[in-house]
N, C-alpha and C positions, 0 to 999 in steps of 0.2 A: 610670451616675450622671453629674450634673454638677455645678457648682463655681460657684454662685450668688453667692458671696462672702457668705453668708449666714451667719455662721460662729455655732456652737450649744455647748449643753453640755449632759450629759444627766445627771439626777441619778436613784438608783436602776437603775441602766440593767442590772441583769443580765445576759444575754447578748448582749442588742443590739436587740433586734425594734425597737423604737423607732426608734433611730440610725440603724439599716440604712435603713425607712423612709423618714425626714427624711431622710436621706442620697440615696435613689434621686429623692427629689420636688425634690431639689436643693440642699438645706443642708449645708454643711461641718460636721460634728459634730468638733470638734475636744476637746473632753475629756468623757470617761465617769467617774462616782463610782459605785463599786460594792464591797460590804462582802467579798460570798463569791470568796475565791478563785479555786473553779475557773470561777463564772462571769467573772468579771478576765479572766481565762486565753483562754475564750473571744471575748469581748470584744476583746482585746486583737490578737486573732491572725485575728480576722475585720475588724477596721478599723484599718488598717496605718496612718495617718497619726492616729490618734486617740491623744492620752495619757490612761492610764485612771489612775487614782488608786482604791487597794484601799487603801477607809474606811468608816469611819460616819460617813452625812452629819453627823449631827449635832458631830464632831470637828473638821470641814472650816472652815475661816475664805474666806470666797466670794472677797477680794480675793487669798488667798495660789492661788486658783486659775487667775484671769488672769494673773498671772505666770509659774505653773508652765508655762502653756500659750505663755507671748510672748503676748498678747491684750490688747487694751485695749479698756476700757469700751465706748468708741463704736460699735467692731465689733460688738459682742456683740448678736445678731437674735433666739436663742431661748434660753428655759431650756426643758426640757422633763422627764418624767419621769412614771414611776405609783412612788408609795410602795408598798409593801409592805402587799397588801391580805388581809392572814388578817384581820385584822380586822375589817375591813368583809364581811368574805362570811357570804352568808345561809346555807350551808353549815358555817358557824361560830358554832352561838349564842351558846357557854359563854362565850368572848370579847369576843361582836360588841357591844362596849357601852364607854362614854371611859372608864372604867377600863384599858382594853389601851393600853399606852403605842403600838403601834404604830398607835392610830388618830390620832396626834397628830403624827405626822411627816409632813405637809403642812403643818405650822407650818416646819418645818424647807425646806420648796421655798419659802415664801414669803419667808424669812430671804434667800433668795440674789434671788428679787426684788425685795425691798426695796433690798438690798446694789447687784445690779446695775443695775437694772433697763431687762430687757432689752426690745428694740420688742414683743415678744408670747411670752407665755407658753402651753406647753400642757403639760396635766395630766391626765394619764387614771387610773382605776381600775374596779374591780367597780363593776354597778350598784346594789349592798346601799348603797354608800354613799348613797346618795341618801335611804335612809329612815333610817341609824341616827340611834339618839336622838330619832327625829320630826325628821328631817330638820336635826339641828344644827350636822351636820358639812358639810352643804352652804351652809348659810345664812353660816356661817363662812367658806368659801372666797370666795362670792361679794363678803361685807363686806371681805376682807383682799385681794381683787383691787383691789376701787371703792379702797380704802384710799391704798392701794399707785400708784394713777393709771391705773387700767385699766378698760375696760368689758369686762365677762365675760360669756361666753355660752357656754352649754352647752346637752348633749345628750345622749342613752342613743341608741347607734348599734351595730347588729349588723353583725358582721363579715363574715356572707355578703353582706350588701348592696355593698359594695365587692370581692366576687371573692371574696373567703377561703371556702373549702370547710366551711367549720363552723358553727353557729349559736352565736356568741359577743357577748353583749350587754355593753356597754362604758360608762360616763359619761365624757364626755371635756369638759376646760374649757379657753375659750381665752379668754385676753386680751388687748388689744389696744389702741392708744391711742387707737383714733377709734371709731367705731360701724357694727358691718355683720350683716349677716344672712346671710353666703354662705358660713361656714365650716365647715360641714358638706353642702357639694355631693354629691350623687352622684352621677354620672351611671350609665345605664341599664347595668348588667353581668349575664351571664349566670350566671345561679344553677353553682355547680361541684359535681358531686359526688365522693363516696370515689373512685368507678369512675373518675372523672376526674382526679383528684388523684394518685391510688395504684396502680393494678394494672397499673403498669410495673417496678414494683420487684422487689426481689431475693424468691425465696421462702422462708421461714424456717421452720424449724422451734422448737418450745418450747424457750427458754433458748440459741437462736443466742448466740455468742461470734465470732464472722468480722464484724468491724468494717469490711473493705473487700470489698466483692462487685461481682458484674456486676450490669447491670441486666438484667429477665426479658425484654424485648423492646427492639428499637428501632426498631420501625415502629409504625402506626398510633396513633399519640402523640394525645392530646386538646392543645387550645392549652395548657391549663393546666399540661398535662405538659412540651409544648416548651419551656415561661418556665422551668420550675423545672430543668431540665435545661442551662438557654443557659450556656457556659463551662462544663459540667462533662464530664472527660473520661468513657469507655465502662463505668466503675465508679464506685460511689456507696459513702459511707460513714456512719458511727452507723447501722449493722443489729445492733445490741445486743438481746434482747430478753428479758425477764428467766425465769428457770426457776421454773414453776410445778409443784409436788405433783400427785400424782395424783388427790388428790379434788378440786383447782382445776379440772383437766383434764375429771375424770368432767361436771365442773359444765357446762361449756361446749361439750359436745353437744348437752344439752337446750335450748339457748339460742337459737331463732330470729333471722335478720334481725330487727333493729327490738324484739327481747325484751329480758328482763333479767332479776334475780334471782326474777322471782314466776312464772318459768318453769320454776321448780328443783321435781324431785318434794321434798316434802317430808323423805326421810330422807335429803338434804344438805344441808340446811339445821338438820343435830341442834346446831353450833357457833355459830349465832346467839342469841343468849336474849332478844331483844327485835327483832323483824319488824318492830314500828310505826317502828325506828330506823333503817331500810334506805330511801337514798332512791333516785330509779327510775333511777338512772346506775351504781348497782352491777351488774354482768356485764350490762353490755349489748352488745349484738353492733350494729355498724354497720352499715349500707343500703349495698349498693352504689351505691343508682342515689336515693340523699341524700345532702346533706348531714351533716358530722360534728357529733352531740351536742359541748357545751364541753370540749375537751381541757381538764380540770384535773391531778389524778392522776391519770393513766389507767394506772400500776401499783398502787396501790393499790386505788382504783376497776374495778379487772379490767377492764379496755375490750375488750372481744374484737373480733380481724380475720371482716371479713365472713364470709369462708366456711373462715379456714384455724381449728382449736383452739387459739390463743393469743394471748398478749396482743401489745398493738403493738409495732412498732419502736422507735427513738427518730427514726430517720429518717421512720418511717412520721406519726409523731405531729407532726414538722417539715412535714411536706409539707398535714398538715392545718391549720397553724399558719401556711405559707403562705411559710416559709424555701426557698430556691435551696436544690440541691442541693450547692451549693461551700461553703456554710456550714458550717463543723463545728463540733460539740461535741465540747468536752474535758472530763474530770475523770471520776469515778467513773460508771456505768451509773446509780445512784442521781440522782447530782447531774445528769446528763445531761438526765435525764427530768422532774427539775424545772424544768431550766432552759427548756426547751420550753416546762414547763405553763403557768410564769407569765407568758411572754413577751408583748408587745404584737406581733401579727400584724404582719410588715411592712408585707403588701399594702394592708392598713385604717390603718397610718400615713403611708406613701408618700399615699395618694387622700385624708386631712388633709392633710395637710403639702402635697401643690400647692394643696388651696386656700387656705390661708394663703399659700401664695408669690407667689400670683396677685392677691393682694385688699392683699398687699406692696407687688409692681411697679405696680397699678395705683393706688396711693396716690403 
């Protein structure tokens, strides 16, 4: 990491994927707002000079947090954050409409740019946001950006494209007080897959409980593997991996590379009562030699490991999410696995965040 003098604050920040990010591309995240404890927790204990404040933004008064932090206005280079997107996911329809109060807390990020306002904002979420309501919830950002004194520009950018081992589609907004077109650079990276991401890890069996293990080899490492491993010492930890039943189990024999639940014979499937409601990321089995489908729930969701019968790690589901190996998670196996699912990929925040810092300096 380095120490841009770029000093930030991270609203919604869950366990950090964000911060982490902005932090390695070179901004000082100096405070994190985040509601759930055990994500606090980890937050808190992965970025040792960050003060995290366990709230609801919406609680939060923006100037009582320049203080909390010693920070004054001037300094202040980034707000950053993803609201809390059940809302907006097309994965969520019964919700996904301004009825759900949580589609309206992006009113709440723009309350702290209003308040601070800082040299550029960036705001990522699901890409569902982009159509709910016929695009209302977008049309609104963009008006409360101009508002606010900023020109906005956005994008729906996947996370393999910038190195992340997974195919994860993102909207990300940024804003800015002059006008440019370069904040979503990419430059050319190699596609990463599971095999390269993963099959250095520890070997699990169903419902592993050994939180610190070795790892399964230490030679012929992929790059992708070397990065996630750099500082970490000859054991790795969060290899939680949750205990599934044995008709969970029966189920994920029949499940090919690259398959999923319509790979099931029929009499395991007697406890579903509606097929049509099965979308195609239930019991899917990973590629080794692809990239990883969207880690969202992938307990819930039964994500099965390439070739072993169970579901993932939490470590394992980090590593496709694009977290160092020195990153831990704390709190419950449940919450763990959350905290992963929603996380903003580093690597795809870090590859933002230099071009923002670059299109910074060069201003």
């Amino acid at each position: 990491m380095t120490n841009s003098g770029c000093d930030g604050i991270d609203l919604f920040a869950g366990a950090g994927g964000l911060s982490y990010g902005l932090s390695c591309a070179g901004f000082n995240m100096k405070v994190g707002i985040e509601i759930d404890p055990h994500c606090a927790t980890t937050l808190s204990r992965n970025h040792k000079g960050m003060k995290v404040i366990v709230s609801d933004v919406r609680s939060v008064a923006p100037r009582n947090v320049l203080k909390y932090a010693d920070m004054r206005r001037e300094d202040l280079t980034i707000i950053a954050g993803g609201p809390p997107c059940r809302g907006f996911s097309q994965s969520n329809l019964r919700t996904r409409n301004l009825n759900n109060p949580l589609n309206h807390l992006y009113k709440d990020f723009f309350r702290f740019v209003r308040e601070l306002q800082p040299t550029v904002f960036l705001l990522e979420n699901v890409q569902g946001l982009k159509t709910l309501h016929g695009g209302a919830v977008l049309q609104d950002i963009l008006r409360l950006g101009a508002k606010y004194g900023y020109h906005v520009r956005w994008s729906v950018v996947n996370a393999e494209d910038y190195g992340v081992p997974q195919k994860r589609k993102r909207i990300i907004f940024v804003g800015t007080s002059a006008e440019t077109t370069t904040l979503f650079c990419v430059d050319e990276k190699e596609t990463v897959s599971v095999r390269q991401a993963m099959d250095d890890l520890p070997f699990l069996g169903n419902g592993n409980k050994f939180d610190l293990l070795d790892y399964a080899r230490s030679s012929n490492l992929s790059e992708y593997q070397k990065m996630m491993r750099k500082n970490n010492r000859k054991v790795v930890k969060n290899n939680w991996v949750t205990r599934n039943n044995s008709l969970v189990l029966e189920r994920y024999k029949h499940v090919p590379q690259g398959g999923n639940w319509r790979d099931l014979p029929a009499h395991l499937l007697h406890n579903y009562k509606n097929l049509d409601n099965c979308h195609r990321w239930i019991y899917h089995r990973l590629e080794w030699d692809d990239t990883s489908v969207t880690i969202s729930n992938f307990r819930k969701n039964m994500l099965i490991h390439p070739e072993q019968d169970r579901g993932l790690s939490v470590r394992e589901a980090a590593r496709l999410q694009s977290f160092p190996d020195h990153y831990v998670f704390h709190g419950p196996m449940g919450s763990q696995q959350q905290q992963v699912a929603n996380a903003v990929p580093p690597l795809l925040a870090e590859e933002i965040g230099k071009c923002i810092l670059a299109f910074l300096m060069a201003g």
